[in-house]
Phi, psi and omega in degrees: 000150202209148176238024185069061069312092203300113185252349176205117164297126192238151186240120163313104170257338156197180192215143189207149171292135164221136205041239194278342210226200173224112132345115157234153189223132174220165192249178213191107156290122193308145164280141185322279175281124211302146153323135180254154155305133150074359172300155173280131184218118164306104200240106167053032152101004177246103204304143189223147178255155173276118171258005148155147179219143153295180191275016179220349191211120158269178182225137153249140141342126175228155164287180164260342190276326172318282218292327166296314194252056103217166183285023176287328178297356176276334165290153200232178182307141185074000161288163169273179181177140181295168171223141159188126192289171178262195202269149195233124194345126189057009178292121163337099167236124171248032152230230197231184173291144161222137219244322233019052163252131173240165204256023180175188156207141169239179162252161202266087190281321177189159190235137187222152179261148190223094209046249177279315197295165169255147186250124166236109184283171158212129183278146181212173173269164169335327192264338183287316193289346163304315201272355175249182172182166202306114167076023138320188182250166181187137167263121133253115173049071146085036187220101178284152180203158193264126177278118175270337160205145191225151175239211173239003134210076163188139156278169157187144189226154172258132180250135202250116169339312176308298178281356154291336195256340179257353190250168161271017175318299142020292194246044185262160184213166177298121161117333173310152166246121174229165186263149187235130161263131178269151187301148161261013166295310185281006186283325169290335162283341163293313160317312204274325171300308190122175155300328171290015179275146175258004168131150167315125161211138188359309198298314166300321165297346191265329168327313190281008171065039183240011150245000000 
């Protein structure tokens, strides 16, 4: 579990097929507290076990199913990627759960300034932008955020300088594939709704008593 909160910008140094499945390896300014073997860590928002690291680098395991369903296959040697270890017994969350499973990849339809701030849209499908809702949580590439406008396949969020600049957002462009996690609060009132919901909406959550 994860709270979306990004604690370290990490450099992609390569990803290579090896058998069935892929190898990645990324550097990292060490952490206060040493890595552990087989621990979990969010790499662009996609949960990964650590298969051995130095005091500057580490290596993860990838599925082919990983490498299919999510953007980590866009990256190239020298990208950036978010980091974030996983959350630990009495640790602060101060963003929202995060599973880090991710449930899709969109694309980056635009990025705009709103004053000091990034405006950043994303096309995403019918059904995540169904299951979501106005100032909810939404994960991009591992970064929790409040959704400021929603369409009927597309987000959009306001980004605070700060976190544009610490993040890999930063060296993001118009067209980029980023990976998206839906809040699971709401996936679960949608289970709980049924199939026959025609979608999440304020109104309905606050009926349910989840506001």
């Amino acid at each position: 579990m994860f709270t979306g909160l990004v604690q370290k910008l990490g450099i992609l140094k390569n990803i290579d097929k090896i058998n069935e499945g892929w190898s990645l390896e990324i550097s990292y300014d060490k952490w206060r507290d040493e890595l552990e073997l087989g621990e979990s860590i969010a790499v662009q928002g996609a949960c990964l076990t650590v298969t051995g690291f130095t005091d500057t680098s580490f290596k993860a395991d990838l599925l082919d199913e990983t490498m299919k369903i999510t953007a980590l296959r866009s990256l190239s040697s020298g990208s950036k990627v978010n980091l974030e270890r996983a959350l630990a017994l009495g640790d602060r969350l101060g963003g929202h759960i995060v599973s880090g499973h991710v449930d899709e990849t969109g694309s980056i339809l635009s990025i705009k300034n709103r004053g000091r701030d990034f405006v950043l849209r994303v096309a995403c499908s019918t059904d995540l932008a169904r299951h979501s809702v106005l100032k909810g949580s939404i994960t991009i590439d591992g970064i929790s955020l409040t959704i400021s406008g929603l369409g009927n396949d597309w987000i959009e969020v306001n980004i605070i300088p700060h976190t544009w600049d610490v993040t890999s957002f930063a060296s993001r462009k118009t067209g980029d594939c980023v990976n998206l996690e839906g809040d699971i609060i709401g996936k679960y009132v949608a289970r709980l709704m049924g199939k026959e919901s025609s979608g999440i909406t304020e109104e309905m959550l606050r009926e349910n008593g989840f506001m």
